[in-house]
C-alpha positions in Angstrom: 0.0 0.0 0.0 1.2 3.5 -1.0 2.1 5.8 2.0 1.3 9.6 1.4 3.3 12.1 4.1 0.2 14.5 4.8 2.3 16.6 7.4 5.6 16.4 8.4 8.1 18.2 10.7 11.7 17.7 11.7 13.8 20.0 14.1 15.9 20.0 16.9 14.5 20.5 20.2 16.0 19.8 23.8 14.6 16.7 25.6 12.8 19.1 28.1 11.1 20.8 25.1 10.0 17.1 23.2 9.0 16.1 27.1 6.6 18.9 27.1 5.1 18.5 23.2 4.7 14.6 24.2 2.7 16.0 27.2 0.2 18.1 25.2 -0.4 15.3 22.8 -1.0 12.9 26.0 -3.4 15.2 27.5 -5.6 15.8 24.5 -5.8 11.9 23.6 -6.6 11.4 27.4 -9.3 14.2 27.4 -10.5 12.8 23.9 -9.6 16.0 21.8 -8.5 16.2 18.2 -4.7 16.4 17.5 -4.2 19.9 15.2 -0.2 19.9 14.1 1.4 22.9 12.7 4.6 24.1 11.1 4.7 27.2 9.7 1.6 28.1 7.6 0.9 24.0 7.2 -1.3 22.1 9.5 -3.5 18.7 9.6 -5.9 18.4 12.3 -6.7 14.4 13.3 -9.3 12.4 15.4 -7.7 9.9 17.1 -10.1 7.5 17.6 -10.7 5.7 21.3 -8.6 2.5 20.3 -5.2 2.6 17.6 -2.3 0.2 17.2 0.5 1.5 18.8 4.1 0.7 18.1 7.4 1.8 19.6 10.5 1.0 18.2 14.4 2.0 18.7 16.7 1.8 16.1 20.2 2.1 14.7 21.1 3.6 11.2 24.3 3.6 10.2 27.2 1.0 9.5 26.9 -2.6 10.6 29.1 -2.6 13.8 29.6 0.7 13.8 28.8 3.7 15.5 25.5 5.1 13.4 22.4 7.2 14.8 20.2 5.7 17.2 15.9 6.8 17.3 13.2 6.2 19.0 10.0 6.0 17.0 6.7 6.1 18.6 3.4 5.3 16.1 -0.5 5.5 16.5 -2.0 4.0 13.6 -5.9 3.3 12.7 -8.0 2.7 9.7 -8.8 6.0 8.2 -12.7 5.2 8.0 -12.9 3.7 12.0 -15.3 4.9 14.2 -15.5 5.3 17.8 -18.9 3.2 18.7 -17.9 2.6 22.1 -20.7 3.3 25.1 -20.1 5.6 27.2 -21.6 8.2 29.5 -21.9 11.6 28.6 
């Protein structure tokens, strides 16, 4: 299946300032709340829906056996067309 990048940022931020962008995006999938991302004069708003595959990974680019650049990748992942028909109490 194709993959199409529909926003994307990249910078360098201190750990304190990724801690606290991790925060926000924790509170507002706790609290239920659409994810809006910006960059500039682009954006892409999302509804997370209640339940998503969630994947964490860590890994090393760069020369077998050799020193290379380490990541951490966390992922949230859903069907584009799911809906949220849980019960719940308003």
């Amino acid at each position: 299946m194709p993959e199409e990048v529909i926003f994307e940022d990249e910078r360098n931020l201190t750990r304190t300032d990724v801690a606290s962008y991790l925060r926000t995006v924790a509170d507002r999938l706790d609290a239920g709340d659409s994810l809006t991302l910006e960059t500039g004069s682009d954006s892409v708003t999302v509804d997370v829906p209640r339940d998503v595959e969630f994947e964490v990974k860590v890994e090393r680019e760069g020369p077998t056996g050799g020193p290379g650049e380490l990541g951490l990748e966390l992922e949230l992942e859903w069907d584009e067309d799911a809906t949220d028909d849980s019960l719940s109490i308003q």
